[in-house]
N, C-alpha and C positions, 0 to 999 in steps of 0.2 A: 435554554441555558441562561440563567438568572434573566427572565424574561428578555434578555436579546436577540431580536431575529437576524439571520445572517442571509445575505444573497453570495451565494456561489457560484464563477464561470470561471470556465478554462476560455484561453482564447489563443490564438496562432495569428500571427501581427506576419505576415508573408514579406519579403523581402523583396518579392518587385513590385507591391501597392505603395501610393502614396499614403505615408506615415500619418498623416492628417486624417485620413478617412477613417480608419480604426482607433484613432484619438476620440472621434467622433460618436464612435461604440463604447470607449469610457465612461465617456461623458452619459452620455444614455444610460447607464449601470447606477452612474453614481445620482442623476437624477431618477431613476425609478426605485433606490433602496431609499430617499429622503430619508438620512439620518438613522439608517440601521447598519447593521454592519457587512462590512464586505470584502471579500476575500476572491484574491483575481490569480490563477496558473496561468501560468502566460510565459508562450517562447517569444521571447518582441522581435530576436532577428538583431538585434541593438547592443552597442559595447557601451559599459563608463564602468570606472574605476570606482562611481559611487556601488555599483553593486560586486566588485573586488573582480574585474577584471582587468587585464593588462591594459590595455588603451581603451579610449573614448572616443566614440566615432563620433558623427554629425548625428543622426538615429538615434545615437543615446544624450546629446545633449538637449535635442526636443524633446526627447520622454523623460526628462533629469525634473527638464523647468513644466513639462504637463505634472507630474507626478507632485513638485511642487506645492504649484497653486493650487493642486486641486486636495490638498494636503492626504496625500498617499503615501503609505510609505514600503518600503522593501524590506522585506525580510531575511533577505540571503547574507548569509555570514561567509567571512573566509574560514577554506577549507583545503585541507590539501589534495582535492580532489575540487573538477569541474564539474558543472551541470551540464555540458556536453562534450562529447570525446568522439575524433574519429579521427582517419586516415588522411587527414586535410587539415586538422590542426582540434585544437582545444578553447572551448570559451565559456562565459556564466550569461549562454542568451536566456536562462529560464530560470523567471522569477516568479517571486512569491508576495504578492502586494496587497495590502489592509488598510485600512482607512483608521482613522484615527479614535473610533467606539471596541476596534480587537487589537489596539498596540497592546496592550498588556494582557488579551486575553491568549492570543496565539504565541506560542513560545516552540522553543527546543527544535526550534529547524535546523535540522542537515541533512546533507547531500549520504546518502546512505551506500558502503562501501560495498555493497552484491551487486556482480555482473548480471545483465538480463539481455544479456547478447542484443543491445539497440546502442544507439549512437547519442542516447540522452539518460542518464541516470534519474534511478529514484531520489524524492525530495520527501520527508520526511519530514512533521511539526505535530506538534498536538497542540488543541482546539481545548482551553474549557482549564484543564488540570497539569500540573508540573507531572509529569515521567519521571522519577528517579533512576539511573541506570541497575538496579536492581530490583525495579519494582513488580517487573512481569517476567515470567521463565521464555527462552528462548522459543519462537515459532516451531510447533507442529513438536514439542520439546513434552515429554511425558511431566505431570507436578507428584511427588514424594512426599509422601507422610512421613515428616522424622520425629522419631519419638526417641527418648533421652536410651532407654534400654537398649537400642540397635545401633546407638553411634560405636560402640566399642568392635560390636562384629562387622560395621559398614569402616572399620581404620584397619582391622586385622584383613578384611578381605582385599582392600586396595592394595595394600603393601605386599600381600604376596602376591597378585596379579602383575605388579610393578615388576616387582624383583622375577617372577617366571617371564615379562615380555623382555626385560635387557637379556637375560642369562639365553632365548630362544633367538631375538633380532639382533643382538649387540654382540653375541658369542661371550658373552663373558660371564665364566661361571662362580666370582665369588664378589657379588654388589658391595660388601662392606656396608658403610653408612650411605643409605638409601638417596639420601638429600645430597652427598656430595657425588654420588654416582650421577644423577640425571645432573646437578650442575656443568659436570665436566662432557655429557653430551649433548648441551645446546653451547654451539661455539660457532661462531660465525661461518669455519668452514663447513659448520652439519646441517642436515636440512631439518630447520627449526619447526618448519608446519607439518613434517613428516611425526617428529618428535611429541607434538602438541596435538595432533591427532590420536597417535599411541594414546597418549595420556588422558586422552578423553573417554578413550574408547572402555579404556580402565574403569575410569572413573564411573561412566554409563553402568558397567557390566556390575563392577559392586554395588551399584544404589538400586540395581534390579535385581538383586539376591539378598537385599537386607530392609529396604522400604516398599511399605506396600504403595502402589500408584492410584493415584487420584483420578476416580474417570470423572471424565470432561462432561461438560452439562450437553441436555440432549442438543440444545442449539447450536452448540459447538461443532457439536457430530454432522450436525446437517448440509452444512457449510462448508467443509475442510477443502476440499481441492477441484481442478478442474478434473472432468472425467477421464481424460488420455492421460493424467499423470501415472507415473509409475514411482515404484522403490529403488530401479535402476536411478529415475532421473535427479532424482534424491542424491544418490551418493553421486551420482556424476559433478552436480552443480556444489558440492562440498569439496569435491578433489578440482572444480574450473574455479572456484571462487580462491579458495588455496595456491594454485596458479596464480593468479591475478595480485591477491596479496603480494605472494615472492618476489614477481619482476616489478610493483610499484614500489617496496622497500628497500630494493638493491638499489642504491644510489654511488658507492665509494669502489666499485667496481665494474667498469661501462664493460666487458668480457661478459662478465659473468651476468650483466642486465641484460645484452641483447641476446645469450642464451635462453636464458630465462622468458623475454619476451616474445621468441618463437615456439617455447611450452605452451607461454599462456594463449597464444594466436590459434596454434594447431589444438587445443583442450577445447576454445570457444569453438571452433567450426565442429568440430567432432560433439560438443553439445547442441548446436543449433541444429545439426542434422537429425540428430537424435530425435530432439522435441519436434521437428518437420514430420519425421518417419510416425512418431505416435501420434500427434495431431491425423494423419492422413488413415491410420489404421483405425483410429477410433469414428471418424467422418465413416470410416467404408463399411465399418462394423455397424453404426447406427442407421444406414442405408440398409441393412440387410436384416431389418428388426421385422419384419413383416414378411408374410411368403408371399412366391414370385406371381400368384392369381391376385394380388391385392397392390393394383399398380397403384391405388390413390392412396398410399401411406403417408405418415407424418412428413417426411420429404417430398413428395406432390404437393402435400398441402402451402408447404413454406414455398417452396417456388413460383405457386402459382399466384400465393399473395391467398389464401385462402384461410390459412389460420384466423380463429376469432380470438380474441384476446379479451376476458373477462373484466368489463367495464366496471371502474372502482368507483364509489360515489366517493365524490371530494366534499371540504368544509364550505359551508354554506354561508352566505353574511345575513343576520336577521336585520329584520328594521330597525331594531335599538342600535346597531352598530355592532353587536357581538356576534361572533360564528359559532357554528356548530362543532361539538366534540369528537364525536364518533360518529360511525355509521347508523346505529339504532338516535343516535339527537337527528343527524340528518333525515331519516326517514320519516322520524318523528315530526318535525319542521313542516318537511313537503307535505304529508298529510294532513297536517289543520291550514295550508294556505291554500290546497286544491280542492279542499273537502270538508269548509270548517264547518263547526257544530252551528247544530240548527237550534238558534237561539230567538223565541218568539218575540225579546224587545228587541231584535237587530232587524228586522223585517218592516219593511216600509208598507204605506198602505195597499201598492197595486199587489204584493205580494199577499199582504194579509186578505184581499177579496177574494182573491185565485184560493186562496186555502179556505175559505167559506163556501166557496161554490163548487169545491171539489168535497 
């Protein structure tokens, strides 16, 4: 990335070591990238207001003045959400820390608003290029071909899909103008993510009856999920995230927040269970991939520490100072330093008698 090399660590600063010892692992970081760039995840356990928390403890004023001098800097922005959340209170102990060659190449951090049933939220930034908020379609989100000829039948089929879901959820059988109907059913007392769901769903079901969909490159396909996911877990974590919005927005109503926060409490356990139960069906499923005469199967192996793991050749440093490319340079390399060419001026005399007498 415009020839910059980056060193990347996550690190966890533990809260009964002394603070000095893992300042000492900084340092180490920052003496072994000399002058390249570097980029630190780091929960430090440590409050200061310089990274927009409420108070500053004694932990964050050492790591305030390490960070400092060693001219580091944070990348955490205020948000209306913490970097960590639990039952014990709320803080920003997890930063995001760069040195002074990625202040302007790392951008667009924030604390990302999807629950993942943990006690530390996702941090989100990107490396290299500005994100625009429209530049990529939504995760795991189908991409649409629109072509000028289909906008007319992809407005006709919204609007009646619209107009058939009020007249079937809403009971009301005569919409009038479309745009003041759905106005008058987001109202603070309606439930707005219920509403906006509707409307999505709209939205989906017309652009899959009037654009054709763009499949995804094969690499895409290869990668998508973990194996125990489901289509269940899917809409689950859309109806617990939907939760979650509603009781963080309710603010001018503490009745109707701390209703709301026992939705979003009882959705989260009823998700994490969920994801428990399939996690554990898919572990029992992939134990029973083998028949019951064939006790050394792929789970024997992992157990017993028997798996081989196909050795990758790494880049190689030549003696001029440059490395090798690939695999076929490195192979390349090895074989004229083990094997080099048999060159009659490179041979000394006791060599050149041996090849006379033979």
């Amino acid at each position: 990335m415009d020839n910059i090399k980056i060193v990347l660590a996550s690190m966890y600063l533990d809260i009964n070591q002394h603070l000095g010892d893992n300042l000492l692992k900084i340092d180490a970081i920052i003496q072994h990238a000399r002058g390249e760039g570097i980029i630190l995840a780091m929960e430090n356990n440590s409050r200061s207001t310089i990274w927009h928390d409420k108070q500053t403890n004694a932990r964050g004023r050492i790591l305030e003045e390490f960070l400092t001098s060693n001219q580091l800097h944070t990348l955490n922005e205020d948000s209306d959400y913490t970097t960590f959340s639990s039952t014990r209170g709320s803080s920003n102990i997890d930063l995001t820390i760069v040195n002074i060659q990625l202040l302007r190449t790392v951008n667009e951090w924030e604390i990302w608003d999807q629950d993942i049933c943990s006690d530390h939220n996702i941090i989100r930034y990107t490396i290299g290029q500005v994100r625009g908020d429209n530049s990529a379609p939504r995760p795991q989100e189908p991409t649409y071909i629109v072509q000028r000829r289909n906008i007319n039948k992809f407005q006709s089929k919204l609007v009646r899909l619209a107009k058939a879901r009020i007249c079937t959820t809403h009971k009301q059988e005569d919409t009038g103008d479309l745009d003041s109907t759905l106005a008058k059913l987001v109202t603070p007392q309606s439930d707005i993510e219920k509403t906006i769901d509707e409307f999505y769903e709209n939205l989906s079901t017309a652009c899959n009856k009037s654009f054709r969909i763009q499949l995804a490159p094969e690499k895409a396909k290869m990668n998508r999920s973990v194996p125990w996911w489901t289509d269940e877990l899917t809409i689950m974590r859309k109806g617990f995230n939907a939760l979650r919005r509603r009781y963080q927005r309710t603010t001018n109503n503490e009745n109707l927040r701390t209703h709301r926060k026992a939705q979003y409490l009882e959705g989260k356990t009823r998700y994490a269970s969920t994801i428990k139960n399939e996690k554990f069906s898919s572990w029992k499923a992939f134990c029973n991939l083998t028949p019951a005469n064939n006790p050394r199967n792929e789970v024997y192996k992992l157990a017993a520490g028997k798996k081989k793991l196909k050795t990758r050749l790494t880049t190689l440093r030549k003696p001029n100072g440059t490395q090798t490319k690939d695999t076929a340079n490195t192979l390349r390399h090895i074989l004229e330093h083990f094997t080099p060419e048999d060159n009659n001026n490179d041979v000394d005399d006791y060599h050149r008698r041996a090849r006379l007498q033979s």
